[in-house]
C-alpha positions as CSV (number, residue, x, y, z in Angstrom):
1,X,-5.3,10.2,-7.6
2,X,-6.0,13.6,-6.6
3,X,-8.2,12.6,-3.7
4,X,-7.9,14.7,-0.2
5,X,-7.2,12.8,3.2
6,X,-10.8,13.5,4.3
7,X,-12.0,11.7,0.9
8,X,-9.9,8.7,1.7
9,X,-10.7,8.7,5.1
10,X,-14.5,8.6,3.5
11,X,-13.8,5.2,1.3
12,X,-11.1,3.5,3.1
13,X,-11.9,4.5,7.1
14,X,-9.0,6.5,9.1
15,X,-7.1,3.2,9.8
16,X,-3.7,3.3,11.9
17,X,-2.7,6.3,9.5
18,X,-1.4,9.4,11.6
19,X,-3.6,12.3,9.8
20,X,-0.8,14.7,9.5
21,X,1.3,12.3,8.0
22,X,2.5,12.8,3.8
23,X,2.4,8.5,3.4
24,X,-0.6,6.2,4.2
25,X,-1.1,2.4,4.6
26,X,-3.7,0.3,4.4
27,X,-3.4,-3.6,4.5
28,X,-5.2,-5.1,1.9
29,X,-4.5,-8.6,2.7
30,X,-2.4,-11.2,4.7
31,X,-1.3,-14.8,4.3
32,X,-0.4,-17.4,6.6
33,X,3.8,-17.1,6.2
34,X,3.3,-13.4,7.0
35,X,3.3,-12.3,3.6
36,X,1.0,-8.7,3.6
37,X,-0.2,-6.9,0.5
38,X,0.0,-2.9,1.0
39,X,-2.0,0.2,-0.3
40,X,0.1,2.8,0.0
41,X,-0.8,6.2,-0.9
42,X,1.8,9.1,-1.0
43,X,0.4,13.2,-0.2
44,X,1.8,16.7,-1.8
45,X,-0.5,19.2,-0.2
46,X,-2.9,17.1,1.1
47,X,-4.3,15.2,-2.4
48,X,-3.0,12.0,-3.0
49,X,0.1,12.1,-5.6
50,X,1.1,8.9,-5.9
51,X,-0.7,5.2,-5.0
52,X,1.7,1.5,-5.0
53,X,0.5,-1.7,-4.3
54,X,3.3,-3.6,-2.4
55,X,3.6,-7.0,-1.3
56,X,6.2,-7.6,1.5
57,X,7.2,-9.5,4.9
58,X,6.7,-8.1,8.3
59,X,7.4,-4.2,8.2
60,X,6.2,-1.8,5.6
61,X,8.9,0.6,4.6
62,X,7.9,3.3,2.3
């Protein structure tokens, strides 16, 4: 929490996130039946404000 894009960009890599963008994924795993298990981070000015941990099936809606 409270991290800036660049700093997460530092520990996690830029990804397929669009830089401008207020939400941020980042697969953290996947399993055979297409199962995925999401990082997502939400922004408010640029720091993170909020971080889930989903687990879902095919596309990520935030």
């Amino acid at each position: 929490m409270g991290k800036s894009k660049k700093e997460i960009t530092e520990l996690l890599e830029q990804d397929f996130n669009y830089y401008p963008a207020d939400f941020w994924f980042y697969i953290l795993s996947k399993s055979w039946p297409g199962r995925i298990k999401v990082l997502l981070l939400y922004f408010k000015e640029e720091k993170v404000c909020e971080i889930k941990i989903k687990t879902t099936y095919g596309k990520i809606n935030p």
